[in-house]
C-alpha positions as CSV (number, residue, x, y, z in Angstrom):
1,X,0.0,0.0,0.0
2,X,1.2,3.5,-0.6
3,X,0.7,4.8,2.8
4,X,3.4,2.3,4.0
5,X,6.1,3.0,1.2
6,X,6.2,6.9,1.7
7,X,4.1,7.5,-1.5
8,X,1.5,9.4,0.4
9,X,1.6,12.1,2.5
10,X,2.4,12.8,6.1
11,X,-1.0,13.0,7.2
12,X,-2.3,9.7,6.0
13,X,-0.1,7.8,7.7
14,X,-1.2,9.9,10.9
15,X,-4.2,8.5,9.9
16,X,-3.4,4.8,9.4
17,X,-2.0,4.9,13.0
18,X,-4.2,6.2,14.2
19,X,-6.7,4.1,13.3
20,X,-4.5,1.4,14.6
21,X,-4.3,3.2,17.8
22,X,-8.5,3.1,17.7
23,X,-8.7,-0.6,17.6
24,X,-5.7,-1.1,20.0
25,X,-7.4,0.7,22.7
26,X,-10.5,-1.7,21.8
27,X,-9.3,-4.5,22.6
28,X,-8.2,-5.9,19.2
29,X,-4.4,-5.8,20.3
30,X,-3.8,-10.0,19.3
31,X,-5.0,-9.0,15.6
32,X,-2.9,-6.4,15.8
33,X,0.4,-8.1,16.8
34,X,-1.0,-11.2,14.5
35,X,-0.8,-8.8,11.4
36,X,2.9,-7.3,12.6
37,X,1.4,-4.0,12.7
38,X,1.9,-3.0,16.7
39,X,5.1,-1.2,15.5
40,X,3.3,1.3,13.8
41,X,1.7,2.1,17.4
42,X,3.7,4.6,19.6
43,X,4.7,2.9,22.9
44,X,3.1,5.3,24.7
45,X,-0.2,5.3,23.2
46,X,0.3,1.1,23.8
47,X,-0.4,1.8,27.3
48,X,-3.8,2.7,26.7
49,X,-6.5,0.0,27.9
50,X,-10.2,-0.3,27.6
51,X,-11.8,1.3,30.5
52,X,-13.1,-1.2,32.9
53,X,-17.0,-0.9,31.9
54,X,-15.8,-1.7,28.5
55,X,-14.0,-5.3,28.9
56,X,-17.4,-6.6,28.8
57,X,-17.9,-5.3,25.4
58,X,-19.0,-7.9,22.7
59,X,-16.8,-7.7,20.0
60,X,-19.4,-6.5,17.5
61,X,-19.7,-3.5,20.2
62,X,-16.4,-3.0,20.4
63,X,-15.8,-2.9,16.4
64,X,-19.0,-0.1,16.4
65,X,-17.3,1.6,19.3
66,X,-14.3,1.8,17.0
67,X,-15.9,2.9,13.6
68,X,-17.5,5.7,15.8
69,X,-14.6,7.0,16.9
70,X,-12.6,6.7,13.8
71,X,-15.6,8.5,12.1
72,X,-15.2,9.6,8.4
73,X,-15.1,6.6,5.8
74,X,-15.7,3.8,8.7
75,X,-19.1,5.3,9.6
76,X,-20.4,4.8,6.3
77,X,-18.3,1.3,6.0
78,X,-20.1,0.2,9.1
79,X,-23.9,1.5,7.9
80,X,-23.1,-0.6,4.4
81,X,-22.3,-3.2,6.5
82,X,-25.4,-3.5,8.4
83,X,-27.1,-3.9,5.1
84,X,-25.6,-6.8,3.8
85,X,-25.5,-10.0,6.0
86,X,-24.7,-12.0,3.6
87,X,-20.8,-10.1,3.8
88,X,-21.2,-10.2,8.1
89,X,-22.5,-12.5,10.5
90,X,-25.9,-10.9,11.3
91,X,-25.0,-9.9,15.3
92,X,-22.4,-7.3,13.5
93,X,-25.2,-6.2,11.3
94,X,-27.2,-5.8,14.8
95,X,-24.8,-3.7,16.1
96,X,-23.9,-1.9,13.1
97,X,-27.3,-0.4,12.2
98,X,-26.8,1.9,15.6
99,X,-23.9,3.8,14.0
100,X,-24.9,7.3,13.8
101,X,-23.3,10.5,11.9
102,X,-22.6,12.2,14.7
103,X,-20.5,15.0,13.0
104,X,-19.7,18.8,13.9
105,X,-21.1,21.0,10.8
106,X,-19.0,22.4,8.1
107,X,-18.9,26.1,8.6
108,X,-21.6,28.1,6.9
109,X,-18.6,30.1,4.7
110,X,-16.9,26.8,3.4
111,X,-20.3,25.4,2.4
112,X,-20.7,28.7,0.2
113,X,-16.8,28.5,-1.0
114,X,-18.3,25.0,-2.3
115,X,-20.7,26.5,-3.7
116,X,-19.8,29.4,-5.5
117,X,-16.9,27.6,-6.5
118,X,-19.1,24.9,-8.6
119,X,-21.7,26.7,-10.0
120,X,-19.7,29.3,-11.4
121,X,-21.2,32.2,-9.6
122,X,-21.8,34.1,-6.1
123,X,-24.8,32.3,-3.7
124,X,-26.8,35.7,-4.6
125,X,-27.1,35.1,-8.1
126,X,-28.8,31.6,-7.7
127,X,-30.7,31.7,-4.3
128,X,-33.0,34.7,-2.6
129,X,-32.5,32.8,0.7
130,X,-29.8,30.1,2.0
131,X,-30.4,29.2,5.4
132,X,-26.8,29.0,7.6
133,X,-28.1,26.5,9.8
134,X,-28.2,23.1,8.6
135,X,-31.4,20.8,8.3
136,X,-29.6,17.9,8.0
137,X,-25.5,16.4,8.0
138,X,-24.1,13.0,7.3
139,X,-20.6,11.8,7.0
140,X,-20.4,13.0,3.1
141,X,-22.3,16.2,3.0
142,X,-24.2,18.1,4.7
143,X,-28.4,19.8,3.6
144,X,-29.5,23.5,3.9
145,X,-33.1,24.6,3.2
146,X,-32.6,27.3,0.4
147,X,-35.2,29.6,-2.3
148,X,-34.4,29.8,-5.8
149,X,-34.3,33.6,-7.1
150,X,-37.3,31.9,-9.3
151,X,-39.3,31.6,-5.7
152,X,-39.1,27.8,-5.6
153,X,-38.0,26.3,-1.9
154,X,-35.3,24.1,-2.3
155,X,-33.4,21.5,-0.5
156,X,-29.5,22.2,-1.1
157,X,-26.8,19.2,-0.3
158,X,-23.3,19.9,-0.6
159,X,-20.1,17.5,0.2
160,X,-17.8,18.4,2.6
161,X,-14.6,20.2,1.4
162,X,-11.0,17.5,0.9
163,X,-14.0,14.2,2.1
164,X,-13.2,12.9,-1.1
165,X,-9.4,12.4,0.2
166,X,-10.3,11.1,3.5
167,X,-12.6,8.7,1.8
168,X,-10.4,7.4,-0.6
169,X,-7.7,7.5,1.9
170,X,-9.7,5.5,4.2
171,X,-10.6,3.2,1.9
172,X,-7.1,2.7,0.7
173,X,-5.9,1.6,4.5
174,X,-9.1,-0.5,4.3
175,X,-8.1,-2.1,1.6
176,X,-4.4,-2.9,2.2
177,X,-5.8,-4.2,5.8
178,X,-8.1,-6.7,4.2
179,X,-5.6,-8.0,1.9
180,X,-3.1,-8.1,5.3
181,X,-5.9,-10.5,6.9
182,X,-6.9,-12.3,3.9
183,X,-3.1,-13.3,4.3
184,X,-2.7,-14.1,7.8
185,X,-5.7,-15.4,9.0
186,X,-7.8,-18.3,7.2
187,X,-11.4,-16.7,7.4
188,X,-13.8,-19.7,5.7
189,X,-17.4,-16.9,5.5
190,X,-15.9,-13.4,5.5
191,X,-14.3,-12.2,2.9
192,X,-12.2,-9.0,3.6
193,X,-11.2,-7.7,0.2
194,X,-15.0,-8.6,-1.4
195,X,-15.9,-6.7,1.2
196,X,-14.1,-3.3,1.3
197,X,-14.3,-3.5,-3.1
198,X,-17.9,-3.4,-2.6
199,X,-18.2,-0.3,-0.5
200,X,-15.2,1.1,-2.4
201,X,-18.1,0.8,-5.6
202,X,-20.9,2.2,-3.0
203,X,-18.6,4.9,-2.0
204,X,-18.0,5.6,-5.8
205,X,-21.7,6.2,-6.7
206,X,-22.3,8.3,-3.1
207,X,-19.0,10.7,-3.8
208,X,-20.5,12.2,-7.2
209,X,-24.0,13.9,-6.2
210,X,-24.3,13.5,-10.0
211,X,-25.4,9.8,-10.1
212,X,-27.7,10.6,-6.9
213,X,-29.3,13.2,-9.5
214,X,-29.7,10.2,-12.1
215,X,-30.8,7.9,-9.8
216,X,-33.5,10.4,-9.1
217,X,-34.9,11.1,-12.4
218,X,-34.8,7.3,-13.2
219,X,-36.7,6.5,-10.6
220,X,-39.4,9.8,-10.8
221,X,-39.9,8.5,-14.4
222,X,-41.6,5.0,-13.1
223,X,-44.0,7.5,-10.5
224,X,-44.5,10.1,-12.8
225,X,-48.2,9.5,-13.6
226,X,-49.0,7.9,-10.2
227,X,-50.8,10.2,-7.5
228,X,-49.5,8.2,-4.9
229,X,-45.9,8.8,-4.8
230,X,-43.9,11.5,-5.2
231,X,-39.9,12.2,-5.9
232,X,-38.4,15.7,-5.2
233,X,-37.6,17.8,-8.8
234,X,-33.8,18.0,-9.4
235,X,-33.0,21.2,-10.6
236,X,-30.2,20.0,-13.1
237,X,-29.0,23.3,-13.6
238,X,-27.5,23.5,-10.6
239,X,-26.2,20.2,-10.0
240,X,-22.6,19.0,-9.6
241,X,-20.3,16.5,-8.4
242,X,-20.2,18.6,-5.2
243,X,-23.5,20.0,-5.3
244,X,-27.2,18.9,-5.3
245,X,-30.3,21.0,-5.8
246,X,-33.3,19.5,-5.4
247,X,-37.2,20.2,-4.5
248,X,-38.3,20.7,-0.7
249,X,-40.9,18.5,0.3
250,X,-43.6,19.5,3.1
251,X,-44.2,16.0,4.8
252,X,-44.7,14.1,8.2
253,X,-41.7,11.7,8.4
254,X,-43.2,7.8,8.8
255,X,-42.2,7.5,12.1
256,X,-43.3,10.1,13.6
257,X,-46.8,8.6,14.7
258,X,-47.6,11.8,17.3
259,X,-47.7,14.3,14.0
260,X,-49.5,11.2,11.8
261,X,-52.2,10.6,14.5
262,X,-52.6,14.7,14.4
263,X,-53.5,15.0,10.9
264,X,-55.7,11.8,11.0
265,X,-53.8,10.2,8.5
266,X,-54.5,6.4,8.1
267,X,-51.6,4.3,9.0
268,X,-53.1,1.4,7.5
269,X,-53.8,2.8,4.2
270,X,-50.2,4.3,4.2
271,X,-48.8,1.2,4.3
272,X,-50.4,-0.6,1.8
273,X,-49.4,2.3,-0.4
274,X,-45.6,2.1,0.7
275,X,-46.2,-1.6,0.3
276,X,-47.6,-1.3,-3.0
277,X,-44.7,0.9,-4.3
278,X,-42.1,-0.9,-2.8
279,X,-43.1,-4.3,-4.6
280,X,-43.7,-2.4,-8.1
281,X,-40.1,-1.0,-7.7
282,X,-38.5,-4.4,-7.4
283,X,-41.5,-6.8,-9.6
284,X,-42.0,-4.4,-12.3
285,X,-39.3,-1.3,-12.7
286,X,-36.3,-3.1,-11.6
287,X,-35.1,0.1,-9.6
288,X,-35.4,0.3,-6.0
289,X,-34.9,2.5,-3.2
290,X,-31.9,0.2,-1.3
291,X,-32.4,2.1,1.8
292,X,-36.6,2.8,3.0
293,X,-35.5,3.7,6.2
294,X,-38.3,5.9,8.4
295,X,-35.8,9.3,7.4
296,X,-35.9,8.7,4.2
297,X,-39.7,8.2,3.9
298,X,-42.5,11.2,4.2
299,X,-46.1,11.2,4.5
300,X,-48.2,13.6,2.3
301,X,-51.4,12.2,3.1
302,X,-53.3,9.0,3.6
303,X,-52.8,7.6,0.5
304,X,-49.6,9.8,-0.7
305,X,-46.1,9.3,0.1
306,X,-42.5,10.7,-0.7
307,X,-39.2,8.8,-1.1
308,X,-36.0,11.0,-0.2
309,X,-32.0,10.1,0.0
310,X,-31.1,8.1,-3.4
311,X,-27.3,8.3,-3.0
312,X,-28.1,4.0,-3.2
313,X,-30.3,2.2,-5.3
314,X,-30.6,-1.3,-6.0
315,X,-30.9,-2.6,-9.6
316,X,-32.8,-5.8,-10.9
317,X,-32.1,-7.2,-14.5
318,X,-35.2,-8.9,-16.0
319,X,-33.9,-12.4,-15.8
320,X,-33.2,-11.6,-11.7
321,X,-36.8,-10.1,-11.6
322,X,-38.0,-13.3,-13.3
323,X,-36.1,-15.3,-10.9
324,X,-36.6,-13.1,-7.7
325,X,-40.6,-13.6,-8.8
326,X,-40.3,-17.6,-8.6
327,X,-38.3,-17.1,-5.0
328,X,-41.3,-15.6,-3.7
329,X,-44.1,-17.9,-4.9
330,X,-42.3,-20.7,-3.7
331,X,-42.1,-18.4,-0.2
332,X,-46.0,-17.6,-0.2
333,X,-46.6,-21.4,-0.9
334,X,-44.6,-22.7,1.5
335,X,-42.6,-24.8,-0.9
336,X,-39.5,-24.9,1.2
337,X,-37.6,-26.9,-1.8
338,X,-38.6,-24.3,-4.0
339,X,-36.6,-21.7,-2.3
340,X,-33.7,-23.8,-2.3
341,X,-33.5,-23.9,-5.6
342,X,-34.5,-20.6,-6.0
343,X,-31.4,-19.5,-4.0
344,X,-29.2,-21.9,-6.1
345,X,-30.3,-20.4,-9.1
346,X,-29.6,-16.6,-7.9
347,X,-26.3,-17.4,-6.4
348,X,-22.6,-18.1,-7.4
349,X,-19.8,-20.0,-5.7
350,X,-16.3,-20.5,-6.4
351,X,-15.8,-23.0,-3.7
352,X,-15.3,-26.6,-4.6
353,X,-16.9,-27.7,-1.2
354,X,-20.2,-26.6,-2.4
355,X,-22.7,-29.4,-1.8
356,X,-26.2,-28.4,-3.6
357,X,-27.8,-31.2,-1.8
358,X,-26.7,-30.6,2.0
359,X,-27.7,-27.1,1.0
360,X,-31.1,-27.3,0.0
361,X,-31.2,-30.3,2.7
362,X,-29.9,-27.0,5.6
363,X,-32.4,-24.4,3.8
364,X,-35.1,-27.4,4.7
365,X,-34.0,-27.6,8.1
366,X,-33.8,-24.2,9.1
367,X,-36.9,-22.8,7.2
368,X,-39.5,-25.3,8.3
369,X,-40.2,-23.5,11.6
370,X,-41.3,-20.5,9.7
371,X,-44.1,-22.7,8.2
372,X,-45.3,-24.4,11.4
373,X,-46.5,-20.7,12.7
374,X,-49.9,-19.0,11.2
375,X,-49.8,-16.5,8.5
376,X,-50.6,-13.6,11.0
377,X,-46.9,-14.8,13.1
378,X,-45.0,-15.1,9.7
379,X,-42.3,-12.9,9.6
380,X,-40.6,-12.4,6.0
381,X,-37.7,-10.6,7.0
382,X,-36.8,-13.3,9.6
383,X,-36.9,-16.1,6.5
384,X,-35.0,-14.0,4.6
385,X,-32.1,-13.3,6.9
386,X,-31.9,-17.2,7.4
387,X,-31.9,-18.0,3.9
388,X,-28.8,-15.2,3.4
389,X,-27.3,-16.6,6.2
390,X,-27.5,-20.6,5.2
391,X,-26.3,-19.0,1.7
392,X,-23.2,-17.7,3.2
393,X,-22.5,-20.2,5.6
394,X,-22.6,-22.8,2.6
395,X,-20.3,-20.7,1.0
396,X,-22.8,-19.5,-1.7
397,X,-22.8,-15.7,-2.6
398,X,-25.4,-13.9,-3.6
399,X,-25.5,-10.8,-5.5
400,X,-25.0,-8.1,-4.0
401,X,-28.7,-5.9,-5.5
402,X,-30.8,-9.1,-4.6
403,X,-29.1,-8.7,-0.6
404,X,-30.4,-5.3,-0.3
405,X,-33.6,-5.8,-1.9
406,X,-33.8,-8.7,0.9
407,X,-32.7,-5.9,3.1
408,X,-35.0,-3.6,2.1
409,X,-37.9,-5.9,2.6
410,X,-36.5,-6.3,5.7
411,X,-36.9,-2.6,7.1
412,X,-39.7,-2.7,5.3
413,X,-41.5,-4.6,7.4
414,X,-39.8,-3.7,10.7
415,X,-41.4,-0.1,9.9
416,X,-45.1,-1.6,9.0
417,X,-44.9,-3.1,12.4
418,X,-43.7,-0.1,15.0
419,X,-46.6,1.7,12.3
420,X,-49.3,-0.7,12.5
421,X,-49.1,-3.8,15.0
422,X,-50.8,-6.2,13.4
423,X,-48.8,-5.3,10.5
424,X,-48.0,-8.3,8.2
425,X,-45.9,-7.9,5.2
426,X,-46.8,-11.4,3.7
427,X,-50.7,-10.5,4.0
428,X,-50.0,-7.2,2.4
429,X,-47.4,-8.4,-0.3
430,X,-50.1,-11.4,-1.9
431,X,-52.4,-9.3,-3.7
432,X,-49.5,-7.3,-5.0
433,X,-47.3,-10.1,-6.1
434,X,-50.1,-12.0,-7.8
435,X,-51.1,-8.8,-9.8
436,X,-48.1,-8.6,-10.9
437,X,-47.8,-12.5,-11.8
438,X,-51.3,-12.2,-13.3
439,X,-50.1,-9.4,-15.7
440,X,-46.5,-11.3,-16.3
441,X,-49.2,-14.3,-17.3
442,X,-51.9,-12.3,-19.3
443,X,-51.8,-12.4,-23.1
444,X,-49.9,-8.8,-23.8
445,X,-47.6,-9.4,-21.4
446,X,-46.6,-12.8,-22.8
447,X,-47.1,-11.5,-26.4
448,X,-44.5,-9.1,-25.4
449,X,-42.1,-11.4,-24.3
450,X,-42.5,-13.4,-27.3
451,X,-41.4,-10.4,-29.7
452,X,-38.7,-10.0,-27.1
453,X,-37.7,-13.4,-27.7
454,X,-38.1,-13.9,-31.5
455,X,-36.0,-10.5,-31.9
456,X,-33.4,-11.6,-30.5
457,X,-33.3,-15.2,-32.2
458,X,-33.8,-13.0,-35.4
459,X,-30.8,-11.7,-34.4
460,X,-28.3,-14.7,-33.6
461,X,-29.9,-16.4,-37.1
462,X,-28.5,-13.1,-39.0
463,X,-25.1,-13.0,-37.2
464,X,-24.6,-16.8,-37.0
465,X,-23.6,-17.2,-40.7
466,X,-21.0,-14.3,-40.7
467,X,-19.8,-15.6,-37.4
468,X,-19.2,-19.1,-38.6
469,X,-17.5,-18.3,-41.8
470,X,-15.1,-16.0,-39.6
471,X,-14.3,-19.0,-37.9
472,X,-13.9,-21.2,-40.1
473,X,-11.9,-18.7,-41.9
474,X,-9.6,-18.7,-38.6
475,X,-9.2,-22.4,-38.4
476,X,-8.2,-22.4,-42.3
477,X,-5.6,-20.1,-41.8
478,X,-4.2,-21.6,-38.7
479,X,-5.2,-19.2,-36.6
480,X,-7.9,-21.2,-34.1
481,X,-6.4,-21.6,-30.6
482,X,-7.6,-23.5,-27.4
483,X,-5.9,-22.3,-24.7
484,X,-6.4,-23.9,-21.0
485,X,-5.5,-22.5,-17.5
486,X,-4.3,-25.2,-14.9
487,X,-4.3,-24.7,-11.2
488,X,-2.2,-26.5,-9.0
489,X,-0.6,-28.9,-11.5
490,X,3.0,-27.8,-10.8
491,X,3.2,-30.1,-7.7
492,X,1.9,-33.1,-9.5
493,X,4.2,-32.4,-12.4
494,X,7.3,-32.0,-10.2
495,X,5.9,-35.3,-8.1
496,X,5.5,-37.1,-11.9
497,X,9.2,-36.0,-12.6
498,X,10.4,-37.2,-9.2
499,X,8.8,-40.9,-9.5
500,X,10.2,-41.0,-13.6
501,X,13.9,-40.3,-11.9
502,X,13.4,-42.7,-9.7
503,X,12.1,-45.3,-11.9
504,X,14.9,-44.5,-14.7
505,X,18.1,-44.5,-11.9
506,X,16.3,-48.0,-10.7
507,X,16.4,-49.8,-14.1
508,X,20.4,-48.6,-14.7
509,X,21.3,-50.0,-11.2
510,X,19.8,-52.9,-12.0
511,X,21.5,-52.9,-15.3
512,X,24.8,-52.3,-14.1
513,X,24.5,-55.2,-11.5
514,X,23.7,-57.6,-14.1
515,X,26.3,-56.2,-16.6
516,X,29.0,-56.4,-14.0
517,X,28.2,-60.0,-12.7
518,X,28.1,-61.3,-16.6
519,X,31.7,-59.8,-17.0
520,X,33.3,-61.4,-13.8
521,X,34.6,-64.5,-16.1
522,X,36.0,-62.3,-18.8
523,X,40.0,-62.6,-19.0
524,X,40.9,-59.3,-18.3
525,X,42.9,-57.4,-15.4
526,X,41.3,-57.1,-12.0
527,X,41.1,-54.9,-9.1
528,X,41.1,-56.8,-5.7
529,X,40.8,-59.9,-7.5
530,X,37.2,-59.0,-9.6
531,X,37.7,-58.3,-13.6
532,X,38.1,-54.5,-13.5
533,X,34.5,-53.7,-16.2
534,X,32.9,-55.8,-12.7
535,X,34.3,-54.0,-10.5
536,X,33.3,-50.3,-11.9
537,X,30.1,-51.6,-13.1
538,X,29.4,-53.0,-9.1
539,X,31.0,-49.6,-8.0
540,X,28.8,-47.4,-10.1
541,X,25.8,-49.3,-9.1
542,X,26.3,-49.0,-5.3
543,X,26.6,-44.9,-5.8
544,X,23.5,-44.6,-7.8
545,X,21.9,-46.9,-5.8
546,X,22.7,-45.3,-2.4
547,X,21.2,-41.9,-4.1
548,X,18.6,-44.0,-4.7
549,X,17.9,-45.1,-1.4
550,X,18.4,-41.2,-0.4
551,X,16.1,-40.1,-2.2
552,X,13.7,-42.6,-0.7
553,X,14.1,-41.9,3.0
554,X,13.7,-38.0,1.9
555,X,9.7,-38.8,1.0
């Protein structure tokens, strides 16, 4: 890594010590010394121990404790985290989800240096009002509640100055750690580097407000006709990679139930609309929101509702739609098997140890319970988590959009229940699913599909012929080639060469004996009394066959 070569500034590795410093004083000193790194830790600071209250710390607490402190890139690391157990066992996803962005505010004349200094142009000549107060701050950026000089309020969220260095800087010691522990410590479910590339992606996406503006319009144009939903207006003129303007929304935020129960809204009928649109965003658009947490969600009335925060957004081919749709019959009709292969079908694994049968045989065991309870007791979410976590434990992974649309499903329902008690997700997904199965099934739909189909047949018959004379042309010139990668052949090869040695240095022994004892009547002079061809022939054959014997007691 760069930080440890003197590539990279003072300051970062400051930081990397100090980050080992943070999980030192947590508790984490045997990694720590396991990975060679304790050098890099000041004496003095080693002196530094948990405090006493602390020792009793689970080590998932202690990890949170340590991302919180550490703040900046870990924050965020630890929040992606908590959304994907199939990366993490599920009691650091727990422990996770309390991290908080507990971070001071960016003073109000930096946030309008960002400002001015993206759009071109003093704060004046865009906005006839820019509140210095924050609404709202995260680990990225922070939101101010602005008013166009056109009169429209406006929402305003701008990154924090030099957070794209600390990010990548973070992510960089993240990475180099991972590989470090990938190396030292044989880790059968966690994978270390999978794990920091994929927030590395995450972090990607979230560090340009300009794919948050995309994200945005993509998923407005599914709602755009429906008076059920609404998504905040993105003014794109004054939108950057530092800077996003966007509509303010006058709402009632989900969880709030004291300001819901004031304006008689009906929770019930909320929920079958948030229901409704969640389900139509992963069965028929193939966008989601990733993240439906209560923040992110605002009530406009009893039927209306208004999704905020798309810095991450899960995406669903059509074949994983098709697939995802199966999963959940087969989870609505109880057809435990079903799921299994459902799962199998989603999934990938690079592990030889895979066993499809003792996996679909564990899926059995541990989902049955889930089908011995009534439809009122059936929690989703629950099944969910335990199919992601047989998955991983069976060393199958799953892709990383369908885990957080498992995710979502999951805070999905958590919220319908603190909303509505008797709140059951599976009661309120049915009609929706079957709508959607009944329109997949209906005669447009497979009409549709069919075009789909015979277009792109159309299309492999018109390239196939061009395609196959190119090859044949390639095999007629010589120029076809097979190549092959093998893995772990060199020890077999060198074990081959080995036993052909052997074999070879065995025959000419042999054949020196019986030369030399067919030559003792020859005529001839001799050494010690035995003709002297004997005598070199017997001597030869003792020295190869002591190697011989060597190389024997070596195996």
């Amino acid at each position: 890594m760069a930080i440890l070569i003197g590539k990279r500034q003072t300051e970062d590795l400051k930081r990397f010590r100090q980050i080992l410093k943070v999980f030192f004083k947590q508790g984490f000193e045997i990694y720590i010394e396991r990975l060679d790194l304790k050098h890099k830790i000041p004496i003095y600071k080693r002196m530094i121990k948990l405090d006493e209250p602390e020792k009793h710390l689970t080590k998932p607490e202690r990890f949170r404790k340590a991302f919180e402190e550490l703040g900046g890139a870990f924050i965020k690391f630890g929040q992606l985290l908590s959304l994907r157990p199939d990366l993490v066992p599920i009691e650091y996803c727990e422990e996770f989800k309390k991290l908080q962005d507990n971070v001071p505010p960016v003073p109000y004349q930096d946030i309008i240096q960002v400002i001015e200094s993206d759009l071109g142009k003093p704060i004046k000549n865009v906005f006839r009002s820019f509140s210095e107060k924050p609404i709202a701050g995260a680990s990225i950026g922070q939101v101010h509640s602005a008013v166009l000089k056109t009169g429209e309020k406006v929402v305003v969220k701008i990154k924090r100055p030099n957070i794209d260095h600390v990010f990548l800087t973070d992510i960089d010691i993240l990475h180099y750690s991972a590989r470090l522990i990938e190396k030292k410590f044989k880790l059968d479910l966690i994978k270390p580097v999978e794990i920091v590339n994929e927030f590395k992606r995450y972090t990607h996406d979230e560090l340009d407000f300009r794919n948050e503006a995309k994200n945005i319009e993509r998923f407005a144009s599914h709602f755009r006709d429906d008076k059920h939903v609404t998504v905040p207006k993105v003014y794109h003129d004054f939108v950057t990679d530092n800077v996003l303007v966007m509509e303010h929304i006058d709402g009632i935020r989900i969880s709030n139930q004291k300001e819901l129960a004031k304006a008689h809204y009906n929770k019930k009928q909320v929920l079958q609309v948030l229901v409704d649109s969640i389900f139509r965003q992963l069965f028929t658009y193939g966008i989601f929101h990733a993240d439906p947490h209560p923040g992110n969600i605002l009530v406009l009335g009893s039927s209306k509702i208004a999704f905020l925060d798309f810095g991450i957004m899960g995406h669903l081919t059509e074949s994983m739609r098709e697939k995802m749709t199966m999963l959940f019959i087969s989870f609505l009709e109880g057809d435990i098997n079903g799921v299994a292969d459902g799962i199998i079908d989603l999934g990938m694994t690079d592990s030889k140890d895979f066993n499809k049968e003792l996996f679909k045989q564990d899926v059995m065991d541990r989902l049955s319970r889930y089908y011995d309870i009534s439809l009122s007791d059936f929690k989703l979410g629950d099944a969910f988590t335990t199919v992601v976590n047989v998955a991983r434990e069976n060393g199958l992974s799953l892709p990383s959009n369908l885990v957080l649309l498992l995710k979502a499903l999951v805070t999905l329902e958590g919220l319908g229940e603190m909303l509505y008690p008797r709140f059951n997700l599976v009661q309120y997904a049915k009609p929706v699913i079957k709508e959607f199965i009944r329109k997949e099934m209906s005669i447009d739909s497979m009409k549709s599909n069919l075009i789909k189909k015979a277009k792109r047949i159309r299309h492999l018959v018109s390239v196939l012929p061009e395609q196959t004379l190119n090859f044949l042309n390639k095999l007629n010139r010589g120029e076809f080639k097979v190549e092959f990668e093998h893995k772990d052949l060199e020890s077999l090869i060198y074990q081959m060469e080995r036993t052909s040695n052997k074999i070879v240095l065995g025959v000419l022994v042999s054949a020196l004996i019986i030369g030399s004892g067919l030559a003792l009547d020859l005529k001839v002079r001799t050494i010690y009394g035995i003709p002297y061809p004997s005598f070199i022939g017997f001597f030869c054959a003792a020295v190869f066959g002591l190697s011989l014997f060597r190389q024997m007691l070596r195996r």
